[in-house]
C-alpha positions as CSV (number, residue, x, y, z in Angstrom):
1,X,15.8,19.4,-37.3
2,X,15.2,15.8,-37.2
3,X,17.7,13.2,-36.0
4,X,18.1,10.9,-38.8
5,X,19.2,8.3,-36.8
6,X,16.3,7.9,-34.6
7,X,12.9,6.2,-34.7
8,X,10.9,9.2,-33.8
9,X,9.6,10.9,-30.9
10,X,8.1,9.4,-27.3
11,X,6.6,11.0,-24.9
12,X,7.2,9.8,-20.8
13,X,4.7,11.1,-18.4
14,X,6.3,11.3,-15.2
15,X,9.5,10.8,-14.3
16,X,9.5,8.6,-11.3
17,X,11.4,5.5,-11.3
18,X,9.5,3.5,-13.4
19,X,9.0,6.3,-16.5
20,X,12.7,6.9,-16.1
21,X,13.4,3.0,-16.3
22,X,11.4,2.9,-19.6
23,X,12.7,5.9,-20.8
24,X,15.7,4.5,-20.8
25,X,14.7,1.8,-23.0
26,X,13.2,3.4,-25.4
27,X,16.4,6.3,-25.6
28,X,18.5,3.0,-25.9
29,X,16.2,2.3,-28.9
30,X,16.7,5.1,-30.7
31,X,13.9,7.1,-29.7
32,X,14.0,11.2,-28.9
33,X,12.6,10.9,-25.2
34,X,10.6,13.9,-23.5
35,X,9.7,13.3,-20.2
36,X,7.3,15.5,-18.3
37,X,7.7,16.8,-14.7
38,X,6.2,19.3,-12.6
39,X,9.3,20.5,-11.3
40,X,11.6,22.9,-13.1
41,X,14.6,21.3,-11.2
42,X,14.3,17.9,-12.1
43,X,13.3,18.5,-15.8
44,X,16.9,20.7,-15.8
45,X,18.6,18.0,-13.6
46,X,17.4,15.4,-16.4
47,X,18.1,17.1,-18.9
48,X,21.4,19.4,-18.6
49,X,23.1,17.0,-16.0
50,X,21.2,13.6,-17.1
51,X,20.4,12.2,-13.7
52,X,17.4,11.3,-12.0
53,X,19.2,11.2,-8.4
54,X,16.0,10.9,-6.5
55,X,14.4,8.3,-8.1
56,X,17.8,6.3,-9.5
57,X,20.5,7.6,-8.1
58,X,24.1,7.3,-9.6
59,X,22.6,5.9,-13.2
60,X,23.8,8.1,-16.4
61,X,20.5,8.8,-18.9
62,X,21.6,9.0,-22.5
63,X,21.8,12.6,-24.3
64,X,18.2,11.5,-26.2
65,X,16.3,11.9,-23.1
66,X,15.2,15.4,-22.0
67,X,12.9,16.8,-19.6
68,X,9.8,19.6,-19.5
69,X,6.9,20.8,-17.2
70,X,5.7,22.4,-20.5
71,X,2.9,19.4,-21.3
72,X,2.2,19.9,-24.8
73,X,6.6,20.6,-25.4
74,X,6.2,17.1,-24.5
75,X,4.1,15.6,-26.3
76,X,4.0,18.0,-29.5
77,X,4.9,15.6,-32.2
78,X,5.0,12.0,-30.0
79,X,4.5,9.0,-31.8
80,X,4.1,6.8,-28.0
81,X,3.0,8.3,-25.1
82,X,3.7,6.5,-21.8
83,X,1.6,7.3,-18.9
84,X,3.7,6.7,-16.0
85,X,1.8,8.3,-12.8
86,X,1.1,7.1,-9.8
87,X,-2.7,5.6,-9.7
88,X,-3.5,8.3,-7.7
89,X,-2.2,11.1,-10.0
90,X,-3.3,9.4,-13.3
91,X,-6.5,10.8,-14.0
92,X,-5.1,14.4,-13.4
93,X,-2.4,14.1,-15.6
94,X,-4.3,12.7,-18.6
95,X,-6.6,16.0,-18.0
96,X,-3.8,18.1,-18.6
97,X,-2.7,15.7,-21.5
98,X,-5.6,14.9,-23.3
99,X,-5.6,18.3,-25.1
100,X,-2.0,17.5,-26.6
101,X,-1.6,13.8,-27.2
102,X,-1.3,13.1,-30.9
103,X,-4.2,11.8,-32.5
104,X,-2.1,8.7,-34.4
105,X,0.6,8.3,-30.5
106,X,0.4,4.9,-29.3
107,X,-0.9,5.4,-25.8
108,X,0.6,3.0,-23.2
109,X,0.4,3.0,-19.1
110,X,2.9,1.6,-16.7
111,X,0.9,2.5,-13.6
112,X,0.1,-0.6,-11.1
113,X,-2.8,0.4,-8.9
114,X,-6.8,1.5,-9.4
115,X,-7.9,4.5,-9.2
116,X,-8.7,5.7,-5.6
117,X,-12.0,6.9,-5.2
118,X,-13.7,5.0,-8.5
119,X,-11.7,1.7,-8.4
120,X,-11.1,1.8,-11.6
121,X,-8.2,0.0,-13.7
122,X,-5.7,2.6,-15.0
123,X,-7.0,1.7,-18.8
124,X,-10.2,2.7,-17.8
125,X,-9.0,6.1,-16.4
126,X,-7.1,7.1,-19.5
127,X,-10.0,6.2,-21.9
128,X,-12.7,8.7,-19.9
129,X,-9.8,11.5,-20.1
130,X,-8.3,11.0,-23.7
131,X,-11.5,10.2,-25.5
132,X,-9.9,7.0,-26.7
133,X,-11.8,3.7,-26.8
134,X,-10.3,1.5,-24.0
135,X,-9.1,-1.2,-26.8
136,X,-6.9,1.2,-28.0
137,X,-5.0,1.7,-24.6
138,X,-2.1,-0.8,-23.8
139,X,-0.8,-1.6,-20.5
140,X,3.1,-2.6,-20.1
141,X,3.5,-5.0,-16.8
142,X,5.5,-7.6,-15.2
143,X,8.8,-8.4,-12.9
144,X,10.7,-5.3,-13.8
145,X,12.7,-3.6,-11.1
146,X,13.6,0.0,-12.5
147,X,17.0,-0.4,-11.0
148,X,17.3,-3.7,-13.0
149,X,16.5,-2.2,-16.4
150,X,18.6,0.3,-16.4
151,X,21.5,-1.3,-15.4
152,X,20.7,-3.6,-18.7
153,X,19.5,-6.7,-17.0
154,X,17.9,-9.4,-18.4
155,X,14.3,-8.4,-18.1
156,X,11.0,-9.6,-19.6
157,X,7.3,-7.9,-19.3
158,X,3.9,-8.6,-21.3
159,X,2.8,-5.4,-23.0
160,X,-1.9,-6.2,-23.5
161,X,-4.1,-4.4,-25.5
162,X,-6.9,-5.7,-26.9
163,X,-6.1,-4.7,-30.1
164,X,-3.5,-6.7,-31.4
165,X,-1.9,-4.4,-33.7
166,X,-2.0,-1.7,-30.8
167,X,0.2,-4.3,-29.1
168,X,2.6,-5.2,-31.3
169,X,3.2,-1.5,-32.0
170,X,3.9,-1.5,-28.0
171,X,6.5,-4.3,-28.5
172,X,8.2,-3.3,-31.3
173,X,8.8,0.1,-29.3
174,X,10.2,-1.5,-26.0
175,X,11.9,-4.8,-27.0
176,X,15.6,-5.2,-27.5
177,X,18.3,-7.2,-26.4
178,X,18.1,-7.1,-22.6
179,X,14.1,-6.0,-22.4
180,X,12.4,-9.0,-24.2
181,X,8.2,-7.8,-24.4
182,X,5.9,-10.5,-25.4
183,X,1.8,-9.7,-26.7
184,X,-0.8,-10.3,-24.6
185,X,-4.8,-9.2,-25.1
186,X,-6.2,-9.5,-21.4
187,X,-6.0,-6.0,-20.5
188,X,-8.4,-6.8,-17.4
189,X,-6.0,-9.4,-15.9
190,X,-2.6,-8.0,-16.7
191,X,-3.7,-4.3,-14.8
192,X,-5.2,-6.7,-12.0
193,X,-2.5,-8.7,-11.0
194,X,0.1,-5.7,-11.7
195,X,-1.9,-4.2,-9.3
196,X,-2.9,-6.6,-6.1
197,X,0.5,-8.3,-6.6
198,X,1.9,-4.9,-4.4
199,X,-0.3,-5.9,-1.5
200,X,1.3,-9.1,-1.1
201,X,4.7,-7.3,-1.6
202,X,3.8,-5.7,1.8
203,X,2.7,-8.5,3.2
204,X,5.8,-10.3,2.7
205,X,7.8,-7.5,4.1
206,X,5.9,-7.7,7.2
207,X,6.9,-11.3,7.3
208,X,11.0,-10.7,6.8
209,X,10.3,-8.0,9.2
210,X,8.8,-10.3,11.8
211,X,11.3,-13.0,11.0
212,X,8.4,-15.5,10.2
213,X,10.7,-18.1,7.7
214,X,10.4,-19.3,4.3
215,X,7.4,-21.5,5.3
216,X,5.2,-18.4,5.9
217,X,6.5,-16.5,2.8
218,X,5.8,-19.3,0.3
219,X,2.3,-20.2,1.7
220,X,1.5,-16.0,1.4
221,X,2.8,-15.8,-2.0
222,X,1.2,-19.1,-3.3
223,X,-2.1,-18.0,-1.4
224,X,-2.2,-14.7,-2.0
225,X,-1.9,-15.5,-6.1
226,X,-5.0,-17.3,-5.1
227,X,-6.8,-14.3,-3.7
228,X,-5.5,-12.0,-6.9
229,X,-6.7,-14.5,-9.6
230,X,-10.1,-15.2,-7.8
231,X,-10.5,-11.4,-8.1
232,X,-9.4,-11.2,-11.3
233,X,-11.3,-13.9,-13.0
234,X,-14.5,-12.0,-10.9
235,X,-13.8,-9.1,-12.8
236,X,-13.2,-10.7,-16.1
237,X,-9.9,-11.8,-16.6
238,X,-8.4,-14.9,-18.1
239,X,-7.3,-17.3,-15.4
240,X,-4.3,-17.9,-17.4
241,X,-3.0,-14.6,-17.0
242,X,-1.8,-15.6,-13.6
243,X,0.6,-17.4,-14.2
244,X,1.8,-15.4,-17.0
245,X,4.9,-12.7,-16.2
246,X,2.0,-9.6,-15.0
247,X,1.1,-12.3,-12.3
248,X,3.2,-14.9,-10.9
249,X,6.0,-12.9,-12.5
250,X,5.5,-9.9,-11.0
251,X,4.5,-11.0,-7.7
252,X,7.8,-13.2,-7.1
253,X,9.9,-10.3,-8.1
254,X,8.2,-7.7,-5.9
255,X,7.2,-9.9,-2.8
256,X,10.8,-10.8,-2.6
257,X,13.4,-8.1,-3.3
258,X,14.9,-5.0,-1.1
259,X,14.6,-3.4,-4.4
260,X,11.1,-3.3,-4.3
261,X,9.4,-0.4,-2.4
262,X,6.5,-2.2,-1.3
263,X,8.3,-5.2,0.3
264,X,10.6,-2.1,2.1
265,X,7.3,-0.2,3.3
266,X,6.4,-3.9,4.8
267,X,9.6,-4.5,6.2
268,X,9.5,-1.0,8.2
269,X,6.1,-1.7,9.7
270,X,6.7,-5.2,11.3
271,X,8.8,-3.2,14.3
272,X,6.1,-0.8,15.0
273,X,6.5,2.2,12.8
274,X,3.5,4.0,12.1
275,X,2.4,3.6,8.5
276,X,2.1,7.8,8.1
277,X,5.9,7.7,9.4
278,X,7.0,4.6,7.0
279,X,5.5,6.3,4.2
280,X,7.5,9.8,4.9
281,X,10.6,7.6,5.4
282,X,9.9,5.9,1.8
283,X,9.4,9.4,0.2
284,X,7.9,7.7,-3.3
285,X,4.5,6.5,-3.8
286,X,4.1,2.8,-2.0
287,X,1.1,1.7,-4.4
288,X,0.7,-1.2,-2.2
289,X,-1.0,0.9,0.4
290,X,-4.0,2.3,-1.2
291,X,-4.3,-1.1,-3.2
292,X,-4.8,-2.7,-0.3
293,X,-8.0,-0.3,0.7
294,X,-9.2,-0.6,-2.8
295,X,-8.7,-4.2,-3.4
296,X,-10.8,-4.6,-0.3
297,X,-14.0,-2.6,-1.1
298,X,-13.4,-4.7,-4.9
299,X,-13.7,-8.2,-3.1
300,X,-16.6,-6.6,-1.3
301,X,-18.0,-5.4,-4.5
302,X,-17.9,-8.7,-6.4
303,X,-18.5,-10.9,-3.5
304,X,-14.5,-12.6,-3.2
305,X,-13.2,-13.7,-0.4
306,X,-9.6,-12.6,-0.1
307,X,-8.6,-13.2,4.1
308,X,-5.0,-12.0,3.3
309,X,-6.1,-8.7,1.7
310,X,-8.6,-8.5,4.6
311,X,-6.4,-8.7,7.3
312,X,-3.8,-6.6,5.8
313,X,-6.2,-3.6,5.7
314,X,-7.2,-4.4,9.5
315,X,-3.7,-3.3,9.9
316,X,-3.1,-1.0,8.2
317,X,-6.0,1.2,9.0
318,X,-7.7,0.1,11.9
319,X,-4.7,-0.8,13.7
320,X,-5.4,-4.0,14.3
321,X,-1.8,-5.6,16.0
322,X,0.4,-7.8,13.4
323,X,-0.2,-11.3,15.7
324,X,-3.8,-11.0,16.1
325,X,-3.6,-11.2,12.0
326,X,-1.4,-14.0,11.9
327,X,-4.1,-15.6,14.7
328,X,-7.0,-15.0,12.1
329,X,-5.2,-16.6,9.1
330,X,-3.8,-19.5,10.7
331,X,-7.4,-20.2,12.5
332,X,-9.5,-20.0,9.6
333,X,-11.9,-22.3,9.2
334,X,-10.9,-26.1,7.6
335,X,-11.2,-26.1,3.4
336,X,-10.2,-27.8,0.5
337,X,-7.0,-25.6,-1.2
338,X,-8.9,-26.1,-4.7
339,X,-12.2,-24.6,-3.1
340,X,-11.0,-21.4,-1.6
């Protein structure tokens, strides 16, 4: 029987860090929260001894969340589905979804990365597999740590769609007290920067790691936003979104935190460590790494010129060594900032 004191029913899909941090939020606003996994022991260790201990160890979830690997138990009577899954796993599970989600659920995706093999933003993704039109598909991004938001911190994200009422519906579901969400409509520019914002995150890793000063981590931040919004604009974004919380936001809060998985994965290559090995050691999905690959067939694609996403990817898989890198940026040719 219902619970007469909550808002209705949401649906997380999975429950990694992030879905867990937002499942939070919306348990902590009243919402019954099913999250699906496809492991019977974490869906009873969420649910009979609410923890998430690999993915937030030590954090309490509230009695109104509850786990499942049964995907339409989950979704049967949701009025917002979150898509949560890595880029990589995203298409999959809206396969398995698209056959449950509830024709009037407000479909929302937290995932920061393209598609793998298409290149494709996340929206894009959900739309083929849902048989939704992509303008009714909103994305939820900015400087969020999971460990942040659950501990109640002050945070604030943009949720886009580029229907506005699909938006506000998105806000209204997430906002409260310490998780402020403001309205945004560029879909295109808030999945792009949510996504390239992680390969800088690496990159700055690799400079702590290499102990390379402040100096070098402000010019690759203020640089690399370059590189994202040149991109982004390319592929039809608003410049302004930026320097917005899904770009300038995000990519402070990730390229300069231990908390941020990326930054870590960064950190553990500057001494050597073979990505395969650094990614074992991590043992979540570091989005920054196939980002980086796909970021630099997109520049490619559209004809950008992004050096830093270039020479990241010459390290990462070609092996090319971290100085010779540094060389290559530092001896580009002479140019006007404004110009390139």
């Amino acid at each position: 029987m219902p619970n007469p004191q909550m808002k209705g029913k949401a649906a997380v899909l999975v429950a990694g860090s992030w879905g867990t941090a937002l499942a939070y939020v919306l348990a902590c606003n009243h919402y019954e929260v099913t999250m699906w996994t496809r492991t019977e022991a974490q869906a009873k260790e969420i649910s009979t001894q609410h923890h998430n201990e690999k993915y937030l160890p030590n954090r309490v979830l509230p009695p109104n969340i509850t786990a499942t690997t049964n995907m339409q138990q989950a979704l049967s009577g949701a009025e917002l589905t979150l898509f949560a899954a890595p880029s990589s796993a995203m298409r999959q599970v809206a396969k398995q979804a698209a056959s449950h989600v509830e024709a009037g659920s407000i479909v929302v995706h937290a995932t920061k990365g393209f598609e793998p093999e298409t290149l494709k933003r996340m929206s894009v993704v959900l739309s083929e597999e849902l048989g939704r039109a992509q303008s009714e598909i909103a994305v939820i991004s900015g400087p969020s740590h999971a460990e942040e938001v659950i501990l109640k911190l002050p945070t604030t994200v943009v949720v886009a769609a580029e229907q506005e009422e699909v938006a506000e519906k998105a806000q209204e579901a997430f906002m409260n007290s310490s998780f402020r969400v403001y309205t945004n409509n560029d879909v295109v520019g808030i999945e792009v920067a949510g996504a390239l914002k992680n390969i800088i995150a690496l990159a700055a890793g690799l400079i702590n790691g290499l102990q390379l000063g402040d100096n070098a981590k402000a010019a690759l931040l203020t640089r690399g936003l370059a590189e994202i919004s040149r991109l982004g604009v390319a592929m039809g974004a608003s410049p302004l979104t930026f320097i917005g919380l899904a770009g300038v936001g995000d990519l402070v809060v990730t390229a300069t935190s231990q908390h941020s998985r990326n930054w870590r994965a960064g950190y553990m290559l500057a001494d050597g460590t073979p990505l395969n090995v650094v990614l074992e050691r991590m043992g979540m999905v570091v989005e920054g790494v196939k980002t980086t690959r796909a970021a630099f067939q997109l520049a490619a694609q559209y004809g950008i010129e992004m050096p830093i996403t270039e020479q990241l990817y010459e390290v990462l898989f070609n092996d090319q060594p971290l100085d010779r890198a540094i060389e290559v940026l530092m001896g580009r040719t002479k140019t006007n900032e404004m110009n390139n």
